[in-house]
N, C-alpha and C positions, 0 to 999 in steps of 0.2 A: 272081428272087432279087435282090433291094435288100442291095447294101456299104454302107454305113455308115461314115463315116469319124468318129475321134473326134479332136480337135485339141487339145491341152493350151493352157493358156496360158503366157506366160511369155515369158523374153529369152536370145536362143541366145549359145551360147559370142561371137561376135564382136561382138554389141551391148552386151554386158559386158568384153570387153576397150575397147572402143572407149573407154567411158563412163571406163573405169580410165585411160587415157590421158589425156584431158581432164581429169578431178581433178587426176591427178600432175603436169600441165601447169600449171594455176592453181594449187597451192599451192607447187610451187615458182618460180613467179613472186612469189608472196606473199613467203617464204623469200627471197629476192632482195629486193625492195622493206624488208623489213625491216632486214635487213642494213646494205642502204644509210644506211638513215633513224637504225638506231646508228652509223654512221660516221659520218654527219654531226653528228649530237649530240654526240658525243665532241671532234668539229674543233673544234665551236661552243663549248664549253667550255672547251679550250685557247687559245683565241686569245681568251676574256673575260679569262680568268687573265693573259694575258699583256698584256693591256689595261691590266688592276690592277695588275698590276708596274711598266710603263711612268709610268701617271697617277700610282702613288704617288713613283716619283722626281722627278718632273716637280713634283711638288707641295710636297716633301719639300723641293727648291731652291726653289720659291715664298715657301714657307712662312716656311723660315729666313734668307730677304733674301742667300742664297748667291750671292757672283760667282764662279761657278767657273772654275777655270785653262783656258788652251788644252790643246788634246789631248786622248785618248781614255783612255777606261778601264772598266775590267771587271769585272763581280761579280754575285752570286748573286743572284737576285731568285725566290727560289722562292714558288710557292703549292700550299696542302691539298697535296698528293701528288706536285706537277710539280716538276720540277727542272726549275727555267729559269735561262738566262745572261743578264745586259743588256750591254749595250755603248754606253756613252754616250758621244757626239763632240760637243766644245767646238770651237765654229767662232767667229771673228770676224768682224765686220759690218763696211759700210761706215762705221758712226757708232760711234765709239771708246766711246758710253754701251751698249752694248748687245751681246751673243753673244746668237746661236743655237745652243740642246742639243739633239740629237737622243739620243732612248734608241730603241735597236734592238732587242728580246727573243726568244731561239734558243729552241729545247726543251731544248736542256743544250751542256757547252761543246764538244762533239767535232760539233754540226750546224751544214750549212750553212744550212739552211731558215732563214728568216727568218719569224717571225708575225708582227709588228707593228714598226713603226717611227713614233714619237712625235718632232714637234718644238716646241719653246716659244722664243722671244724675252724671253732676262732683260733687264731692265734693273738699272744699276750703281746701289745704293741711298746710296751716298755720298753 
């Protein structure tokens, strides 16, 4: 008398866990990498904004042949959706023709973070 065995095919309960593992492994490593990659988009966009704030005042005293006063000062330099703060410092040079403006631009006025810090050499157009 010949057994005969019959053998199915197929993947047992633990080569299917297994496999379940390793998917949910890679995709949330995916999940992770994306994340990442909109946070960083996001950064990158605020501190362009905060670029244009900075260059437009920078520019804004180019433009209009401004000698602006010593000392600091403060004001809204917002873009599309950001509330941002600038903070511009009027410094004096060695050569009485000439200050140094630096514009510094926050995310809004209660931060400390800093994005960007712009500086230009006016000269007195007198």
């Amino acid at each position: 008398m010949r057994y005969q065995f019959s053998y199915q095919s197929g993947f047992t309960l633990l080569e299917v866990l297994v496999a379940l593992v390793i998917v949910g492994t890679a995709l949330s490593a995916s999940l992770r990498a994306v994340g990442s990659l909109t946070q960083n988009s996001n950064d990158l966009r605020v501190s362009l904004m905060a670029t244009w704030s900075a260059e437009n005042r920078l520019a804004q005293i180019r433009l209009s042949r401004e000698w602006p006063s010593l000392g600091d000062s403060n004001f809204e330099c917002p873009q599309t959706d950001l509330h941002l703060q600038c903070l511009q410092h009027v410094i004096a040079t060695p050569n009485p023709s000439f200050r140094r403006v630096e514009v510094e631009v926050y995310e809004n006025d209660k931060s400390e973070r800093r994005i960007i810090k712009l500086t230009q050499v006016v000269p007195n157009a007198l």
